[in-house]
MIDREN-241596 format. One line per field, with one value per residue (C-alpha): residue number from 1; chain; x, y, z. Coordinates in steps of 0.5 Angstrom, whole numbers, always signed. Each point is the difference from the previous one (the first is absolute). Layout:
k c(NUM_...)
c c(A_...)
X c(X_...)
Y c(Y_...)
Z c(Z_...)
***
This chain:
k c(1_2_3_4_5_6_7_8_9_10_11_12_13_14_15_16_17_18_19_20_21_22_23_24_25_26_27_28_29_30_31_32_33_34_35_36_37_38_39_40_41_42_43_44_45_46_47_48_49_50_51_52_53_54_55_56_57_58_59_60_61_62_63_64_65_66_67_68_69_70_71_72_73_74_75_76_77_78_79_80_81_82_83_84_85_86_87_88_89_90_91_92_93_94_95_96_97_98_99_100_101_102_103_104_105_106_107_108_109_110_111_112_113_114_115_116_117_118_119_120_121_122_123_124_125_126_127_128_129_130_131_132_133_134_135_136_137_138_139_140_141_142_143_144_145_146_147_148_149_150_151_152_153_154_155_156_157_158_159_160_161_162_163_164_165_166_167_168_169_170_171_172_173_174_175_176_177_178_179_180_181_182_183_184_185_186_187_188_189_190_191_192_193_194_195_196_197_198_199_200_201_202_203_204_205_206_207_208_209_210_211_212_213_214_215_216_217_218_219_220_221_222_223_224_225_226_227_228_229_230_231_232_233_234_235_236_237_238_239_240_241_242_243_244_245_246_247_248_249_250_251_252_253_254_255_256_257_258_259_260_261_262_263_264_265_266_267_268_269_270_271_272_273_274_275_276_277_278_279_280_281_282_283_284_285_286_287_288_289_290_291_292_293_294_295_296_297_298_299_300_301_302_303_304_305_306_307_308_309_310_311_312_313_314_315_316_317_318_319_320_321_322_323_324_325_326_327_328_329_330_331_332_333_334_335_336_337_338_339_340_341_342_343_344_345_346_347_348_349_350_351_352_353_354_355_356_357_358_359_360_361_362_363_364_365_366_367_368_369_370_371_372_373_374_375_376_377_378_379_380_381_382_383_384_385_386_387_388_389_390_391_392_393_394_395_396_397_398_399_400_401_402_403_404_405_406_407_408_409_410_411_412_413_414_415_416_417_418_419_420_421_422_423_424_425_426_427_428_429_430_431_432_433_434_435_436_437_438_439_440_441_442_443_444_445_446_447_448_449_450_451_452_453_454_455_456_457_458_459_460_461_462_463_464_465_466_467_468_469_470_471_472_473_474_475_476_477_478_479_480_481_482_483_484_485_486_487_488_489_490_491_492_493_494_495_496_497_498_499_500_501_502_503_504_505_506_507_508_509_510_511_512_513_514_515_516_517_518_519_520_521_522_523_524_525_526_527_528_529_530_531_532_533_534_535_536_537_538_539_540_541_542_543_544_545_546_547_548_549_550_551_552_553_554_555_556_557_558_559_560_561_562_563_564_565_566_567_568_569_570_571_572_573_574_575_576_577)
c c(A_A_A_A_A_A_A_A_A_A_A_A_A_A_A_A_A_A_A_A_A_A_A_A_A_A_A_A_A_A_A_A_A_A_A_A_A_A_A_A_A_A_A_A_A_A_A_A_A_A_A_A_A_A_A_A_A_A_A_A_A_A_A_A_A_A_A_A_A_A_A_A_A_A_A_A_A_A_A_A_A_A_A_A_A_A_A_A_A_A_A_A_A_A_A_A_A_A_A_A_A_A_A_A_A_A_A_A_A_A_A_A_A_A_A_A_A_A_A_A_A_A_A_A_A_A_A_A_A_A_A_A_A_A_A_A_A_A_A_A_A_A_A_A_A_A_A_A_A_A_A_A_A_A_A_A_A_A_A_A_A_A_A_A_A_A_A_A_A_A_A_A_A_A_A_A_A_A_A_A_A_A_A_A_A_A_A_A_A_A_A_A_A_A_A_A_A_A_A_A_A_A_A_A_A_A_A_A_A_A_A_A_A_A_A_A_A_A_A_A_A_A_A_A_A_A_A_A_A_A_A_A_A_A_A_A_A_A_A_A_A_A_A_A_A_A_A_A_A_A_A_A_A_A_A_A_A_A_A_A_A_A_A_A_A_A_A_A_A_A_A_A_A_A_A_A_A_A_A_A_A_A_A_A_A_A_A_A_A_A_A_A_A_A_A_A_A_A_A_A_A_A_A_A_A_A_A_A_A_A_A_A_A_A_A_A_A_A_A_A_A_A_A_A_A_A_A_A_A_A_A_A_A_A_A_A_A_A_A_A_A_A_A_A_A_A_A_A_A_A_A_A_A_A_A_A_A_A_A_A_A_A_A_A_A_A_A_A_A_A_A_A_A_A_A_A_A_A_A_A_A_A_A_A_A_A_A_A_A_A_A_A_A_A_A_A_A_A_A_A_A_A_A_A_A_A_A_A_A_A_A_A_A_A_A_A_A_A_A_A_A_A_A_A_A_A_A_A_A_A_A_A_A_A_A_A_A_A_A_A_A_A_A_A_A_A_A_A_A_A_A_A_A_A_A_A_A_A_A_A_A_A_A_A_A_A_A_A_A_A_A_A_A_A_A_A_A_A_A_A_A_A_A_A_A_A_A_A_A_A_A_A_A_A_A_A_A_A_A_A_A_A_A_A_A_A_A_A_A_A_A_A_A_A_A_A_A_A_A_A_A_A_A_A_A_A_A_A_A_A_A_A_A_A_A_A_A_A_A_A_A_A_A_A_A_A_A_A_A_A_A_A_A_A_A_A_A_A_A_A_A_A_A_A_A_A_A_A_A_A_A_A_A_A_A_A_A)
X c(-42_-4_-5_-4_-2_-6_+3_-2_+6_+2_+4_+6_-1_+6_+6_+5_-3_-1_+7_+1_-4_+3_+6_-1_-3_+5_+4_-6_+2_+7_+4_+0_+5_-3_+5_-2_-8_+2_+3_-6_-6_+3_+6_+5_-5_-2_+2_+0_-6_-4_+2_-2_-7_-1_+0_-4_-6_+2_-1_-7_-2_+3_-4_-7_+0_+4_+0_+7_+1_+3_+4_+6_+6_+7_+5_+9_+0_-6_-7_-4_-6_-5_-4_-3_+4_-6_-2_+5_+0_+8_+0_-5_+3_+7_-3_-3_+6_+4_-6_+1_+7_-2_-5_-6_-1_-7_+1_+7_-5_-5_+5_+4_-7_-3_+7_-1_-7_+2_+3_-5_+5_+8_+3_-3_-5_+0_+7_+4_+5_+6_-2_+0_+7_+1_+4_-6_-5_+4_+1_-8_-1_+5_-3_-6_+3_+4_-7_-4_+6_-1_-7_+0_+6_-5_-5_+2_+3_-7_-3_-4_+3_-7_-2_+5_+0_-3_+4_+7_-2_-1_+7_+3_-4_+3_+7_+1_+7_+1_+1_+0_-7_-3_+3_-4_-6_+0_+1_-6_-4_+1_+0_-8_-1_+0_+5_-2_+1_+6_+4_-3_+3_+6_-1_-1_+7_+5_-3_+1_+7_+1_-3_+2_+6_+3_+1_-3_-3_+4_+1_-5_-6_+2_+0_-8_-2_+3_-4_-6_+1_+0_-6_-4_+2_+4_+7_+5_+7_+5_+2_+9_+1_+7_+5_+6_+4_+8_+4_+7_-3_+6_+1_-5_+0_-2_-5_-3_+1_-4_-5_-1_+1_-7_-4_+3_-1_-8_+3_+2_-3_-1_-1_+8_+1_+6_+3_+6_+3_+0_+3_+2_-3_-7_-5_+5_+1_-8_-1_+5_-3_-7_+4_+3_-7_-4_-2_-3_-5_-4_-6_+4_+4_-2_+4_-1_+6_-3_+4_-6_-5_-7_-2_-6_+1_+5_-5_-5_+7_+1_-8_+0_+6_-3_-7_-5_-4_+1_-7_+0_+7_-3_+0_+2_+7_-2_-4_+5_+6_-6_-2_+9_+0_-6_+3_+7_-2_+2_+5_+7_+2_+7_-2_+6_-1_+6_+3_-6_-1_-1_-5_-6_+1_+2_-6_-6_+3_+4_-6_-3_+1_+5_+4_+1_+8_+1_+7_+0_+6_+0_+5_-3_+0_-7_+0_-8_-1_-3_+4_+5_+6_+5_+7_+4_+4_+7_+5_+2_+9_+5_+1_-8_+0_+6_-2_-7_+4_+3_-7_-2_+6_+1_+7_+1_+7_-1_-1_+8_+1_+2_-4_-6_+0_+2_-7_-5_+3_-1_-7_-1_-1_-7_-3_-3_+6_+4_-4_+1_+7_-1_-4_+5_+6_-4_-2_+6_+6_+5_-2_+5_-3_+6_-2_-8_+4_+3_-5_-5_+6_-2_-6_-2_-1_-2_-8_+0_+4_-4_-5_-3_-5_-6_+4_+3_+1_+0_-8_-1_+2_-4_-6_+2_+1_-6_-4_+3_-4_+3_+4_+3_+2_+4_+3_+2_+3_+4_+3_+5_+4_+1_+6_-1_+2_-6_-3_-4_-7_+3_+5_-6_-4_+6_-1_-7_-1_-5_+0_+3_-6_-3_+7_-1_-7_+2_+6_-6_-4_+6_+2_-7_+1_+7_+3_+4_+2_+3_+5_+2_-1_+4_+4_-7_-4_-2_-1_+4_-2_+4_-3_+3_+5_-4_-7_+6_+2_-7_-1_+5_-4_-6_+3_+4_-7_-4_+6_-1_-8_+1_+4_-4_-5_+3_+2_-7_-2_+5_-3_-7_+1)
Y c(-19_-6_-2_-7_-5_+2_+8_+4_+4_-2_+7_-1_+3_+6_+1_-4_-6_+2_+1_-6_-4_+2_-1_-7_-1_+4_-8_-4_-6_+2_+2_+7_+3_+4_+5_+1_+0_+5_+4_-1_+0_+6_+3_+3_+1_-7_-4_-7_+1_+3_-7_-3_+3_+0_-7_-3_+5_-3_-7_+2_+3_-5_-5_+3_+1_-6_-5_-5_-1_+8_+1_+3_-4_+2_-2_+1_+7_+2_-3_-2_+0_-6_+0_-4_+2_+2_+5_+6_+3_+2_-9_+0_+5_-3_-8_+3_+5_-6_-4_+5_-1_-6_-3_+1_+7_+2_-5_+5_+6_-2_-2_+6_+5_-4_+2_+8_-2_-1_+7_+5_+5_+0_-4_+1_+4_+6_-2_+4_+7_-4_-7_+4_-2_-6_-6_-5_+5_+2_-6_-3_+7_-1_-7_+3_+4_-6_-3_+5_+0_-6_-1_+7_-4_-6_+3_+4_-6_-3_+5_+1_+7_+4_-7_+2_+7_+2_-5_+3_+8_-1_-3_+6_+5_-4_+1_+7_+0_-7_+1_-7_-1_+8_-3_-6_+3_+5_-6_-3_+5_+2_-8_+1_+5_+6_+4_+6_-2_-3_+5_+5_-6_+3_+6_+0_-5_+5_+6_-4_-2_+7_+4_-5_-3_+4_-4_-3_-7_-5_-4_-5_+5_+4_-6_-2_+8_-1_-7_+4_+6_-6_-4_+7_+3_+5_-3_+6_-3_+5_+5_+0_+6_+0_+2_-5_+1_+2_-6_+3_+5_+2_+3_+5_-3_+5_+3_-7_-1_+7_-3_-7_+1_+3_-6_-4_+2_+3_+6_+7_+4_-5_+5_+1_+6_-2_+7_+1_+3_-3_-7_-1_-6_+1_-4_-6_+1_+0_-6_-3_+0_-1_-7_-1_+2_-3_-7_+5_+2_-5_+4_+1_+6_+6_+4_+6_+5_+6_+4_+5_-6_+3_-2_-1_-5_-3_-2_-3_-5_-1_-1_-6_-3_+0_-4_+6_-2_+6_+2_+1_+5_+6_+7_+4_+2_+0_-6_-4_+2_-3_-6_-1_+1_-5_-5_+0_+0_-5_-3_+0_+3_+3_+7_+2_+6_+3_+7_+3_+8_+3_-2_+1_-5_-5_+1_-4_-5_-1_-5_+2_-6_-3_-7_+3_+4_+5_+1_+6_+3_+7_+6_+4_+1_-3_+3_+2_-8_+0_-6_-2_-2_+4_-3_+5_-5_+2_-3_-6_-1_+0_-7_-2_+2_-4_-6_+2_+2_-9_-3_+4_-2_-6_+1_-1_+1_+8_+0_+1_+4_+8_+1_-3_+7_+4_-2_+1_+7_+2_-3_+4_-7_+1_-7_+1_+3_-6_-5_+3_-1_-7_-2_+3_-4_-6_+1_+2_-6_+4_+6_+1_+5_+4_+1_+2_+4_+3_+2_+3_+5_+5_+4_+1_-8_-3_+1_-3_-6_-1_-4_-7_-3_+4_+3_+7_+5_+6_-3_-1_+8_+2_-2_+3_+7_-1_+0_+7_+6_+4_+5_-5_-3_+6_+1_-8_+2_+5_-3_-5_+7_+0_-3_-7_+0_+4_+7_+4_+3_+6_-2_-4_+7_+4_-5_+1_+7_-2_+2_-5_-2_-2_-4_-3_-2_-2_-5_-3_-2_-3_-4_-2_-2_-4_+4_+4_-2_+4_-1_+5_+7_+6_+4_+4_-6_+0_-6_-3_-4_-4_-5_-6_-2_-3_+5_+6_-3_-1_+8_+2_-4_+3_+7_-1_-3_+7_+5_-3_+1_+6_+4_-3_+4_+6_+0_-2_+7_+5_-2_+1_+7)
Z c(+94_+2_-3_+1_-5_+0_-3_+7_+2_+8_+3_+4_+6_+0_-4_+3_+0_-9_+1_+3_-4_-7_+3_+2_-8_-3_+2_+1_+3_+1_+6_+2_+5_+6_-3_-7_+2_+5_-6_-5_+5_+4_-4_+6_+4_+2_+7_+2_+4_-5_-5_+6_+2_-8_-1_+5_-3_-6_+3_+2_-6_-4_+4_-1_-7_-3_+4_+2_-7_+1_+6_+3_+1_+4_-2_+3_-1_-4_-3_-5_-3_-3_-4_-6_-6_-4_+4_-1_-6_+0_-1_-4_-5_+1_-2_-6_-2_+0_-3_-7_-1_-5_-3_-5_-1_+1_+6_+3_-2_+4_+6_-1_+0_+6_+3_+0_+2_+7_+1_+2_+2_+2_+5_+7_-1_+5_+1_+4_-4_+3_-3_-8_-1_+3_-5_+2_-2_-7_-1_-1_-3_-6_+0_-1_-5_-4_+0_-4_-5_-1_-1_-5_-4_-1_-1_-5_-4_+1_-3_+7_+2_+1_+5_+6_-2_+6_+5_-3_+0_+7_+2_-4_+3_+7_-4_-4_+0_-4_-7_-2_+3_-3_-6_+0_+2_-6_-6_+4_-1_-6_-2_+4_-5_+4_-2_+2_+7_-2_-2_+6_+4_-4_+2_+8_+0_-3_+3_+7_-2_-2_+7_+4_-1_-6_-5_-6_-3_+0_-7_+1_+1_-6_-3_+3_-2_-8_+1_+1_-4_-5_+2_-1_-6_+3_+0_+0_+0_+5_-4_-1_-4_+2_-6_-2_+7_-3_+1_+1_+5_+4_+6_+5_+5_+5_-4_+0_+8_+0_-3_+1_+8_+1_-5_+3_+8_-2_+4_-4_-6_-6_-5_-3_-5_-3_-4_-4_-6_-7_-1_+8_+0_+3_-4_+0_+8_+1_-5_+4_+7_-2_-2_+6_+4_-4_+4_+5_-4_-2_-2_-6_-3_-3_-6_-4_-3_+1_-6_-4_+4_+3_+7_-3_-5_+5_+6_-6_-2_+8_+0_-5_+2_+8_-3_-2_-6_-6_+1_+8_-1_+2_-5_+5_+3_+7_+1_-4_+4_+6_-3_-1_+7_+3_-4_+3_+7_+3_-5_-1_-5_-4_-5_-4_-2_-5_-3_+5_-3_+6_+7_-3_-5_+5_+5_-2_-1_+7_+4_+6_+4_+4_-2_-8_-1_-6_-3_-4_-5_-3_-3_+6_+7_+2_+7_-1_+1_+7_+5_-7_+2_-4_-3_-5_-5_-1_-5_+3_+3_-5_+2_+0_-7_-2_+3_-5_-5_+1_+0_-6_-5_+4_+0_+8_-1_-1_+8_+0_-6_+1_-6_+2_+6_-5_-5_+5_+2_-7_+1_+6_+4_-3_-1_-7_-2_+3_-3_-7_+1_+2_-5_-5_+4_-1_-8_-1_+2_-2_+2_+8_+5_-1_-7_+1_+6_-6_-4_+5_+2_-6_+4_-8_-1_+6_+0_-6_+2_+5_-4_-2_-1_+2_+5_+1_+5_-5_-1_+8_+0_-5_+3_+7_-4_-3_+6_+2_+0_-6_+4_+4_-7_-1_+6_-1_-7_+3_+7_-4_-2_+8_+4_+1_+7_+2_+0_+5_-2_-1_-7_-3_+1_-4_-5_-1_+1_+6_+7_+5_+3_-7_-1_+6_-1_-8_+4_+5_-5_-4_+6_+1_-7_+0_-3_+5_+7_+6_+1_+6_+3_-2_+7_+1_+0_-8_-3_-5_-6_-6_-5_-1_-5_-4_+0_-1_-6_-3_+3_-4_-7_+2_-1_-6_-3_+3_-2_-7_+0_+4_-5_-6_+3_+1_-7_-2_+4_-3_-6_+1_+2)
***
């Protein structure tokens, strides 16, 4: 654009004298190569003789409107533009840049102000599309950039935020992937006084970054929206809910790569459910991993154990740790589960959901959104969890454990020790299992692998052994027994008397005086529980199920303790009658 002194724009007469002049100003009184204004002016298209026609048309023009002091001149290879340096607003705005780098102040703000104030748009206005990415133009759109955060960071310490406002807003809306100039422009708003702009101005940057890049704000923006929380009253710290991570977590390593790999890459489901039997370690993996992925989410993280937990109740926690005032956390179920999904839009959240009952309990706690991930744990099979991918936790390797079993007793010297192999055998390689044993080892100093080893080998002893401090697989088992229906209670009871090596169907329903298909169901519904595995099929095709050394020796107590109760039963009937 060209404008006179006395403010009336003067037209050029067709694009390629704009292009041509905007490229002589892009370097006003240098030198520019025939070869780079033929790039510039006309892209790929340019030819000499189209330079040439243009310059002499430039001539003129320049003639009529400014007179000899504004002049074309050739030069070797190329031309350059004179003209007086105060009239090219690109000179001007880099003399007062240059000028606000030091001194007094109000005097730099003012500098600095009248700087932005010369732009009226972006670099060559009008310009052609392949002008869009080159280095000048970028260059002299950064020093705009550079310029405002400038301004925006005198201001504020001036406390003069709401006087250049409106000259930094609209650098910003020229740069809206710049996250350092967004977050200033939100510490300026909010120092102005206008916090609810402030906090939209949040807003509108994380869902940009989220649907167009993919990505979340950077620590310096969550860092001007805390700082603007704060100013309105309203400040809501990220919540970080995350229990302990356990310090000797050992091994795992491909489940964590199954997970990890799809929250790292933003591609795949990212809502895992993690399920295994009593003791194999699914919390600790969880907790682990949410650890590990936590710097991924940095709209914070989301905990809740879901044991005997109402949904309801855990989405009003969700709720309040999310920023939402007591009194606007809806009554009803469904406008909770509504109102918890609005608020995690465009965040990037972790939610840890542990010991999850069935799917029913885990859904409306999942948000609607893309950027958030989920990581479930429960006994059961949550195959009902739409788009979740599902991980089964076995007991780890026996040489897994036993590097477990070192970490726990800090004794790494177990690593070459047969009696070690031997100790986590007995603790059918389970994870808590073996970290009782390793808690045992190191209370006990004297006490060697091979004489734990030794006392777990009595079946009659070794859930009792398996115990310390608060820890007990005999515990963890009974809860799992509590959670099944009491017909399959009575089944569970009754399979220890079955060989450890494995039974069909049709041997747990012999036993139980049921058809096979009702073993067989009995059986699925064990399984799902952890407390059965199948282990293979029989020649016809017929699954075969066993129970776990460990699980087969608390079967075997649960049927001494029902025998008894049983028979004090009977003898309670006979005399009745």
């Amino acid at each position: 654009m060209v404008v006179r002194s006395d403010g009336v724009n003067v037209p050029l007469p067709g694009p390629s004298l704009r292009h041509l002049l905007g490229a002589l100003l892009l370097s006003p009184s240098d030198i520019v190569g025939e070869a780079r204004l033929l790039e510039l002016a006309w892209g790929e298209r340019g030819t000499r003789r189209a330079l040439q026609c243009a310059v002499h048309r430039l001539r003129s023009w320049l003639k009529n409107v400014g007179g000899p002091q504004y002049r074309l001149e050739h030069s070797g290879s190329g031309y350059r533009l004179v003209v007086p340096a105060e009239a090219v607003d690109l000179t001007r705005f880099q003399a007062r840049v240059r000028a606000g780098a030091s001194g007094d102040p109000d005097r730099r703000l003012a500098l600095l102000s009248a700087a932005l104030g010369e732009w009226r748009g972006p670099v060559l206005g009008g310009r052609p599309d392949w002008l869009a990415a080159d280095p000048a133009v970028r260059a002299l759109e950064q020093a705009r950039v550079d310029a405002a955060a400038a301004l925006a960071d005198l201001a504020f310490r001036l406390g003069r935020s709401a006087d250049v406002v409106a000259l930094v807003e609209e650098v910003a809306a020229a740069a809206p992937y710049d996250e350092p100039l967004q977050a200033r422009l939100v510490r300026l708003l909010s120092s102005a006084g206008r916090h609810a702009e402030a906090l939209r101005q949040v807003e509108r940057v994380r869902e940009r970054l989220a649907d167009d890049l993919g990505i979340s704000p950077s620590e310096e923006m969550r860092s001007a929206h805390a700082a603007a929380l704060q100013q309105d009253g309203r400040f809501v710290p990220a919540p970080m809910q995350l229990p302990p991570d356990v310090p000797d977590f050992t091994g795992r390593h491909h489940e964590i790569e199954v997970v990890s790999d799809p929250m790292l890459t933003g591609r795949g489901p990212l809502v895992f459910a993690v399920n295994g039997g009593p003791g194999v370690g699914k919390t600790a993996l969880a907790v682990h991993l949410a650890h590990r992925m936590a710097p991924l989410y940095a709209s914070g993280q989301l905990y809740a154990d879901l044991r005997g937990s109402d949904p309801y109740v855990v989405l009003g926690r969700f709720l309040r740790a999310l920023g939402v005032d007591e009194e606007a956390i809806p009554h009803s179920f469904d406008e909770r589960v509504a109102l918890y999904r609005s608020r995690t839009a465009g965040r990037k959240l972790l939610v840890v959901l542990d010991d999850a009952a069935d799917e029913a309990q885990v859904r409306p706690l999942v948000p609607g959104a893309a950027g958030c991930a989920v990581l479930v744990t429960s006994r059961t099979w949550l195959a009902g969890l739409a788009g979740a991918r599902l991980l089964r936790l076995g007991p780890p390797d026996v040489d897994e454990a036993v590097r477990l079993l070192c970490r726990v007793s800090g004794r790494p010297e177990l690593a070459a020790d047969p009696a070690a192999a031997e100790l986590v055998r007995l603790c059918d390689r389970l994870p808590l299992a073996v970290r009782i044993a390793g808690a045992r080892l190191a209370m006990r100093p004297g006490t060697s692998a091979a004489g734990l080893a030794r006392r777990l080998r009595d079946p009659d002893r070794r859930l009792t052994e398996l115990a310390v401090h608060g820890l007990a697989v005999r515990a963890s088992l009974d809860s799992a027994y509590r959670d099944l229906a009491v017909a399959h209670r009575e089944t569970f009871s009754r399979l220890g008397s079955l060989p450890a090596t494995g039974f069909p169907a049709c041997s747990a329903g012999v036993l139980l005086d049921i058809s096979a298909e009702s073993a067989a169901a009995h059986l699925e519904a064990l399984a799902d529980a952890g407390l059965a595995d199948a282990v293979g099929e029989e020649p016809d095709g017929e699954p075969r199920y066993a129970l776990a050394g460990l699980v087969r020796l608390y079967a075997l107590e649960r049927a001494r303790g029902g025998g008894r109760s049983a028979a004090n039963g009977a003898e309670s009937e006979l005399r009745a009658f």
